[in-house]
N, C-alpha and C positions, 0 to 999 in steps of 0.2 A: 669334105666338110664333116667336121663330127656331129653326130646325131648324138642324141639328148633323150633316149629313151628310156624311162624307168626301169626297163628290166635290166640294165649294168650294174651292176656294182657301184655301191655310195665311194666315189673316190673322187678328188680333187682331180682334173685331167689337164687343167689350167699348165702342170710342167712335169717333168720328167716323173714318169712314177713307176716303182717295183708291184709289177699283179702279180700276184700267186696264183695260178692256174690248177684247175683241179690235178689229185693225183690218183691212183687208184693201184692200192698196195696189194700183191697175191707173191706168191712163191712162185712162181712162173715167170715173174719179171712183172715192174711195174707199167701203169699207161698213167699218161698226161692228153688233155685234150685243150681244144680252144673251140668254145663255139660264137662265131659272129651274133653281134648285137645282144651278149649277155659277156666275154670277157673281154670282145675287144671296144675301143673306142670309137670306134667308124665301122663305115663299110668296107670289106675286104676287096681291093679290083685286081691286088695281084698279089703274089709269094714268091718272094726267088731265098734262094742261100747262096753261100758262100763255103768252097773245101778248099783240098787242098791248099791251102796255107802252111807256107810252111814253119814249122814252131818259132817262135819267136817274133814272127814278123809281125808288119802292119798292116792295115791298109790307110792310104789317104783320107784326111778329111773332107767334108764338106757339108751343107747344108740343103734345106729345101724351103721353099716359097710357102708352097701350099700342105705337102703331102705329111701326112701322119704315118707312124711305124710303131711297128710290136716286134721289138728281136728277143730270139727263144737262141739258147744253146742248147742244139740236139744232143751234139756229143763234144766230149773236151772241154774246153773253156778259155776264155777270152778275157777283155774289157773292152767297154766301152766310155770313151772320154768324152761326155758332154760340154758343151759350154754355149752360157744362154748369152752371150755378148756382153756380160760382167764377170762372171766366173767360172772356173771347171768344174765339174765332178765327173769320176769315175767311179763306174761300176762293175764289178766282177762280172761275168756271168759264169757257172758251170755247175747250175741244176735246171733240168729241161721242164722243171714246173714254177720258174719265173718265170715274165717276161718285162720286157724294159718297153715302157710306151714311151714314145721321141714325138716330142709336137712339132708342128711347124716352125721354120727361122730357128731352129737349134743344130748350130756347128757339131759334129758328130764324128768322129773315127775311132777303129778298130785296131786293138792289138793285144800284146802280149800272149798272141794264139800258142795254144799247147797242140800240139801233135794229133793231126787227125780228128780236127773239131772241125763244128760244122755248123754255119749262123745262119739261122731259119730267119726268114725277114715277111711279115705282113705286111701290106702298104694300101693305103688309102687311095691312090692315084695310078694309073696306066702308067707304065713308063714314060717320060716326057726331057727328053734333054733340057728343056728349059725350064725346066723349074728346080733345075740344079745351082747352086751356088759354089763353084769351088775355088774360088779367092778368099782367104780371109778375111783379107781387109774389108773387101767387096763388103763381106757378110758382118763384120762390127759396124759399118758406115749404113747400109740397110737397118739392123736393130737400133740404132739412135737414132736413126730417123722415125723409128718406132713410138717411139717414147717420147 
């Protein structure tokens, strides 16, 4: 569940939103950080990514019940295809100081991966096979009953 703590960042969390993440510029190579409950919107329970993909490809859609996500592109760049159960958008990613927050009940896949990227994923939830949704239909027929 998202926490409602003052110290976030003033942003709308209500649906999909680009955070800019801190950067921290040197001649040595840049750093990017994320610290919980000041860039993300929830509490952190897990992190996985995503490699070897290979260029071009996708991955499947699907959605989630409950869980909230912050995807970073560490390296290379992607899209991500949102769609709230009325319409799509896509988002680029390929600077490791966004990241894309994904709410809950939002249909979500991956593609147009470039060669040797690498999709860092924060998640509000333990892994949990059921609170996956990976019918579409399933998941438009859920959002209208939403509403």
């Amino acid at each position: 569940m998202a926490n409602t703590s003052s110290s976030w960042p003033r942003m709308d969390y209500n649906g999909p939103s680009i955070i800019q993440l801190p950067k921290v510029s040197d001649p040595r190579g840049n750093l990017s950080f994320v610290e919980g409950c000041r860039h993300v919107p929830f509490d952190i329970r897990r992190a996985y990514w995503i490699y070897d993909v290979p260029g071009g490809m996708h991955r499947d859609g699907h959605a989630f019940r409950h869980q909230h996500e912050l995807i970073i592109a560490l390296s290379g760049s992607f899209d991500v295809v949102l769609h709230d159960g009325t319409s799509e958008t896509r988002y680029h990613m390929a600077r490791s100081y966004y990241a894309l927050y994904v709410p809950p009940m939002t249909w979500r896949k991956i593609d147009n991966f470039s060669t040797n990227s690498v999709v860092y994923v924060l998640s509000s939830e333990l892994y949990d096979p059921a609170d996956y949704i990976e019918d579409f239909d399933e998941f438009l027929t859920l959002k209208h009953r939403q509403s």
